[in-house]
C-alpha positions as CSV (number, residue, x, y, z in Angstrom):
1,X,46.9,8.4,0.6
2,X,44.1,10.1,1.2
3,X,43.1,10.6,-2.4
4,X,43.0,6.5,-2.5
5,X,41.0,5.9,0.2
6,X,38.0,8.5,-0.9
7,X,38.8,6.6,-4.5
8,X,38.0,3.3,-2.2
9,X,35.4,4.3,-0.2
10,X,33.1,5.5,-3.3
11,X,33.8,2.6,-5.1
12,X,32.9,0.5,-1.8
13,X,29.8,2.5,-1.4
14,X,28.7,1.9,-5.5
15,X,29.0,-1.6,-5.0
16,X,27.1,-1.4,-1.8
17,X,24.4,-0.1,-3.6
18,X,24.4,-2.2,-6.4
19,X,24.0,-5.4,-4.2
20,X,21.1,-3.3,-2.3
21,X,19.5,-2.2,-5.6
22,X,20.0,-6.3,-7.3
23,X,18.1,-7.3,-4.3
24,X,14.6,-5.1,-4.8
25,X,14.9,-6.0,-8.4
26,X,15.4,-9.5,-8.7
27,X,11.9,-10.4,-7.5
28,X,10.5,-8.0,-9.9
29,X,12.5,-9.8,-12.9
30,X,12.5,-13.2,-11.9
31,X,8.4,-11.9,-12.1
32,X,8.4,-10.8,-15.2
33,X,10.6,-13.3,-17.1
34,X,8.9,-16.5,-15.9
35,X,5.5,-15.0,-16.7
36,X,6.5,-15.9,-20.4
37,X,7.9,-19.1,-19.9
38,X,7.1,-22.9,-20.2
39,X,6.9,-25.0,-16.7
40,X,10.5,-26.7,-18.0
41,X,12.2,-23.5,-18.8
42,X,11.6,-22.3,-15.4
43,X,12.9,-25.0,-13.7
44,X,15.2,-25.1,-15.6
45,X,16.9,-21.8,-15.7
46,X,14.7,-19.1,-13.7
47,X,16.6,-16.8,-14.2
48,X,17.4,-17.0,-17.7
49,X,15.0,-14.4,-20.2
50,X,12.3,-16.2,-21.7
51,X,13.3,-17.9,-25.5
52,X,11.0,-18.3,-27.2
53,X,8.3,-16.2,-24.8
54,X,4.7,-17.6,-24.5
55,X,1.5,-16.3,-22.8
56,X,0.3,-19.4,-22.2
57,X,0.6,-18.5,-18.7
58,X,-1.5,-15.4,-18.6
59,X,-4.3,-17.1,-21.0
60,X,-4.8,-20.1,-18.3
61,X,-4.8,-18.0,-15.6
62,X,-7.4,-16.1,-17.1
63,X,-9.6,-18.8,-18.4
64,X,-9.3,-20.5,-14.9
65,X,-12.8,-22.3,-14.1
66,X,-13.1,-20.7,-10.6
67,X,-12.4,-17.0,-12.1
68,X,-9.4,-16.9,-9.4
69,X,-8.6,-13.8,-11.4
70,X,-11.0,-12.1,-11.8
71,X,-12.8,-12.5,-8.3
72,X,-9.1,-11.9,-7.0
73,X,-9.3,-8.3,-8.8
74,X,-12.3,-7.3,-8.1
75,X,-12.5,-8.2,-4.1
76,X,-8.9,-6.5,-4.1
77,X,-10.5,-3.4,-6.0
78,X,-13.5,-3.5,-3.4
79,X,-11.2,-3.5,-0.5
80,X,-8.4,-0.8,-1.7
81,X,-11.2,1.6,-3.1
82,X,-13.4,1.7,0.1
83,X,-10.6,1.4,2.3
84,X,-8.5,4.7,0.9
85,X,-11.7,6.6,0.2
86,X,-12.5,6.3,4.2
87,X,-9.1,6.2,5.6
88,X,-8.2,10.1,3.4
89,X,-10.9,11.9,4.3
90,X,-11.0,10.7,8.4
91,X,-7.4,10.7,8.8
92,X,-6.8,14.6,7.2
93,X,-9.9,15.8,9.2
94,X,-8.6,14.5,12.3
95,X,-5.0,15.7,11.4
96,X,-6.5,19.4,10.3
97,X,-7.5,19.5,14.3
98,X,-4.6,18.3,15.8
99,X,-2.4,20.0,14.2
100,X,-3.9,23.2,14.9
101,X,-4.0,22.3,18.9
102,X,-1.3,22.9,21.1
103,X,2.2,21.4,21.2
104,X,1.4,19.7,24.3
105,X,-2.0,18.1,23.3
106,X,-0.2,17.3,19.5
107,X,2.5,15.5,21.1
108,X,0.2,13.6,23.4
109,X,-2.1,12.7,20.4
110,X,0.5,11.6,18.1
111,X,2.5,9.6,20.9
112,X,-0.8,7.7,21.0
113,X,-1.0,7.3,17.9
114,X,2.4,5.8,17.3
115,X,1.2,3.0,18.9
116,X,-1.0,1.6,16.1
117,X,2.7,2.4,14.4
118,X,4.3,0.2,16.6
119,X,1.8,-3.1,17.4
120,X,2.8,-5.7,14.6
121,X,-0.9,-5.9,12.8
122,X,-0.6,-10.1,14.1
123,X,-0.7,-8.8,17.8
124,X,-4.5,-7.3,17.3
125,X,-5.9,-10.0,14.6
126,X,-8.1,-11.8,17.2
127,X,-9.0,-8.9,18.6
128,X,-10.1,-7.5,15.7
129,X,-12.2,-10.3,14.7
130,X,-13.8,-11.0,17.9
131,X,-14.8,-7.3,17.8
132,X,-16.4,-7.6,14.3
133,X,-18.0,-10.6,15.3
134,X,-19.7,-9.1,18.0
135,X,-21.3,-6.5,15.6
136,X,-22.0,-9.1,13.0
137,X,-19.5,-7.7,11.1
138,X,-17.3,-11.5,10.6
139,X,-16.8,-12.7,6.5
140,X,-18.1,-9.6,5.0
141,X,-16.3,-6.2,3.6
142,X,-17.4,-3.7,5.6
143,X,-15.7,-5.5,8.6
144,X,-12.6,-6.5,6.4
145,X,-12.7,-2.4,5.3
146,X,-13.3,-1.0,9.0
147,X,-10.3,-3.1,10.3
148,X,-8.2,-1.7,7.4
149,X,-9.2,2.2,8.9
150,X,-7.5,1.0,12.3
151,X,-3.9,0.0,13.5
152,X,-1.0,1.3,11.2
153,X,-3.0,2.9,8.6
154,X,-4.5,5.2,10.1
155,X,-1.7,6.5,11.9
156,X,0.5,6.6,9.4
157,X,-1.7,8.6,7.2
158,X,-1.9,11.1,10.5
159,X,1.5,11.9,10.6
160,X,1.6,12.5,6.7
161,X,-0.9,15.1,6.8
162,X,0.0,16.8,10.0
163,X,3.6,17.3,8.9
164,X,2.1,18.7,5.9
165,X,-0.7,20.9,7.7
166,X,1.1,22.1,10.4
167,X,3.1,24.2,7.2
168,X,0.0,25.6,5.9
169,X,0.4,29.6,7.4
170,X,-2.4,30.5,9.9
171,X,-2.9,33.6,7.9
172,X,-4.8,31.7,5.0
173,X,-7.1,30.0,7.7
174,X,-7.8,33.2,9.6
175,X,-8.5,35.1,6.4
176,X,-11.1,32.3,6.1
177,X,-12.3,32.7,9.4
178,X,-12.8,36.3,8.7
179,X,-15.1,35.5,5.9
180,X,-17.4,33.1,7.2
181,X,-16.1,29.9,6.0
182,X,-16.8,27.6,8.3
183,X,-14.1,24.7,9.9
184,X,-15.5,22.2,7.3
185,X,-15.3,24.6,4.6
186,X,-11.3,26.0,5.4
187,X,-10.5,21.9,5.4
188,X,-11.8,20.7,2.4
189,X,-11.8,24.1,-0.1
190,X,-8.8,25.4,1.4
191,X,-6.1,23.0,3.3
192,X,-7.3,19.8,1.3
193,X,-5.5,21.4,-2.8
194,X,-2.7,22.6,-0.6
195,X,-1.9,19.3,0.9
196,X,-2.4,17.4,-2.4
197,X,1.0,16.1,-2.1
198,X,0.3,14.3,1.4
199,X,-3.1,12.9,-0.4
200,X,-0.9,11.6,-2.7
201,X,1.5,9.6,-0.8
202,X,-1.1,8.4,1.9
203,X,-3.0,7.0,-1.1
204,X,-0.5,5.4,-2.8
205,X,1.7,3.3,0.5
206,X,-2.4,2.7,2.0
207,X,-3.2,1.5,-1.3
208,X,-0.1,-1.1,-1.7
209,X,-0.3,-2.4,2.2
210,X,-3.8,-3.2,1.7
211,X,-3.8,-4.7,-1.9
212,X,-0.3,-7.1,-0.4
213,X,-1.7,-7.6,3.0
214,X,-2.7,-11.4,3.1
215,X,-3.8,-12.0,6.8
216,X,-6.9,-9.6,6.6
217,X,-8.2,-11.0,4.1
218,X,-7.6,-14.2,4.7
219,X,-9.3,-14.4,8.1
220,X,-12.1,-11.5,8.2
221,X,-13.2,-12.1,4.6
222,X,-12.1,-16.0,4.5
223,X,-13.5,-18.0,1.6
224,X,-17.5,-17.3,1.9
225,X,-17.0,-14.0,0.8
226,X,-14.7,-15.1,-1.8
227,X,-10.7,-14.7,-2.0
228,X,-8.5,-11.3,-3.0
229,X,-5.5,-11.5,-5.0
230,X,-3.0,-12.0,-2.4
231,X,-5.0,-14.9,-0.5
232,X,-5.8,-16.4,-4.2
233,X,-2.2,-16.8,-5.2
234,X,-2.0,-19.9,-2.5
235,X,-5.0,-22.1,-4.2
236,X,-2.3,-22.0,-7.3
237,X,0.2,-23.9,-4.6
238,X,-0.7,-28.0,-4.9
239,X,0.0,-30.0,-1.7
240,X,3.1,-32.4,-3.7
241,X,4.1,-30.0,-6.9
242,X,3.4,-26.1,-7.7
243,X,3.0,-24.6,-11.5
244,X,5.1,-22.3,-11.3
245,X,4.0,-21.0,-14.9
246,X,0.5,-20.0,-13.5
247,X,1.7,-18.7,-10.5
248,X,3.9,-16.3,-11.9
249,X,1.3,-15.6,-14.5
250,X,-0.8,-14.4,-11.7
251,X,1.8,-12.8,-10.2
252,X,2.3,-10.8,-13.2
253,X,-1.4,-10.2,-13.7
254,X,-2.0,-9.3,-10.1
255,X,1.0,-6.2,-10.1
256,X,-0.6,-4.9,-13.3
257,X,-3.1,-2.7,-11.1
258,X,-0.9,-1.5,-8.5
259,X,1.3,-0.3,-11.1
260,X,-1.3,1.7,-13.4
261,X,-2.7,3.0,-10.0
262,X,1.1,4.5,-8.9
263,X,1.6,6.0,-13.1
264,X,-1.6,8.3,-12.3
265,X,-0.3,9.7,-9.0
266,X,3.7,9.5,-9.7
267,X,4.1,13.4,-9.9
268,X,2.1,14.1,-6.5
269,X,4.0,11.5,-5.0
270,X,7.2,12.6,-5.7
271,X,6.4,16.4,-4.8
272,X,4.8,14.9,-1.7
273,X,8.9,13.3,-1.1
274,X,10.5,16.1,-2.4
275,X,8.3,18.6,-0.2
276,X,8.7,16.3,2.9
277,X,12.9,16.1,2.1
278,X,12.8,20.6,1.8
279,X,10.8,20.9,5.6
């Protein structure tokens, strides 16, 4: 009896995981299959693989008059780029010290910090862009990039590195200490290549939340700066009928990047998971 019911619960939890895995994929494949097909074959079988395929979809999306593509890309590129290359260095400086504090003061810090963890990004949009406006900051990207260092970002990329840091043995940064190097020094030649992993995985969940976020952009950039990917994918959305060849097209296009992005940095990644599973 026993036997049957281990036999029964496996099988319950394979099927369990089967439904769970079918849902993350079906929006990728549903994606990629009406990306090739006409405007009739997606309505009238979305799910069905695309016979005969066409590109029809990706050429028109390209050779759209507005370069909704294009623009998309490159505001997108602007945003992520600048945004990551800030948030990396600030946040490992700043978890470097903390974590080298005491347990008290780290626990007090990080509490705080969970916070930003916490606060749905909604909660602190007017905030946000009443602060930015104040400095002058409104429609342009260094106030859509400063507002992407706050909130959640931040302070998810400080409890990356400081679990990572905090393992880093104090004899490597006395020795340091004991030859000069200064605090600067120990973080980026010495704790920086150990904590690669961390880098990583910071770079890569930063880089997806800000190339999918859609409110950002939309309100702190808005249209006179011109529109990212995320926000450009509604102008392909009519007010009475939606082609949904050209707006999977440009879905398609618009994952190319993140994907080619994650290929480079898979094997950090995944020593940065495997690492953080071992501790």
């Amino acid at each position: 009896m026993t036997a049957i019911n281990d036999v029964l619960r496996s099988r319950a939890r394979l099927v369990i995981a089967g439904v769970v895995t079918l849902l993350f994929v079906a929006p990728i494949y549903l994606t990629i299959v009406n990306a090739f097909k006409t405007q009739s074959q997606i309505l009238e079988s979305p799910e069905a693989l695309p016979i005969p395929p066409t590109i029809d979809n990706l050429s028109t999306a390209l050779a759209r008059p507005d370069g909704l593509i294009q623009l998309g890309l490159q505001n997108s590129l602007i945003d992520v780029v600048f945004s990551v290359a800030l948030l990396i260095p600030l946040a490992s400086a700043f978890s470097f010290y903390i974590s080298r504090r005491k347990t008290k003061a780290r626990a007090a810090v990080l509490a705080l910090l969970a916070a930003g963890l916490m606060i749905p990004p909604q909660v602190i949009l007017l905030p946000t862009i009443q602060i930015l406006t104040f400095f002058g900051l409104d429609h342009s990207y260094p106030g859509l990039i400063l507002s992407n260092l706050g909130g959640g970002y931040l302070s998810f990329a400080v409890f990356v590195y400081v679990g990572f840091m905090r393992a880093v043995p104090n004899e490597i940064i006395e020795a340091a200490r004991l030859d000069g190097a200064s605090g600067l020094r120990i973080w980026w030649g010495i704790v920086m290549p150990l904590v690669r992993p961390a880098t990583a995985t910071v770079a890569i969940f930063s880089s997806l939340w800000i190339w999918n976020d859609f409110l950002n952009p939309l309100f702190i950039l808005g249209p006179l700066q011109g529109q990212t990917i995320t926000t450009g994918l509604y102008l392909t959305i009519g007010q009475y009928s939606v082609d949904y060849g050209q707006l999977f097209g440009i879905m398609f296009l618009a994952a190319i990047v993140p994907v080619v992005g994650y290929l480079f940095v898979q094997k950090q990644f995944i020593a940065g998971l495997t690492s953080g599973s071992s501790k």
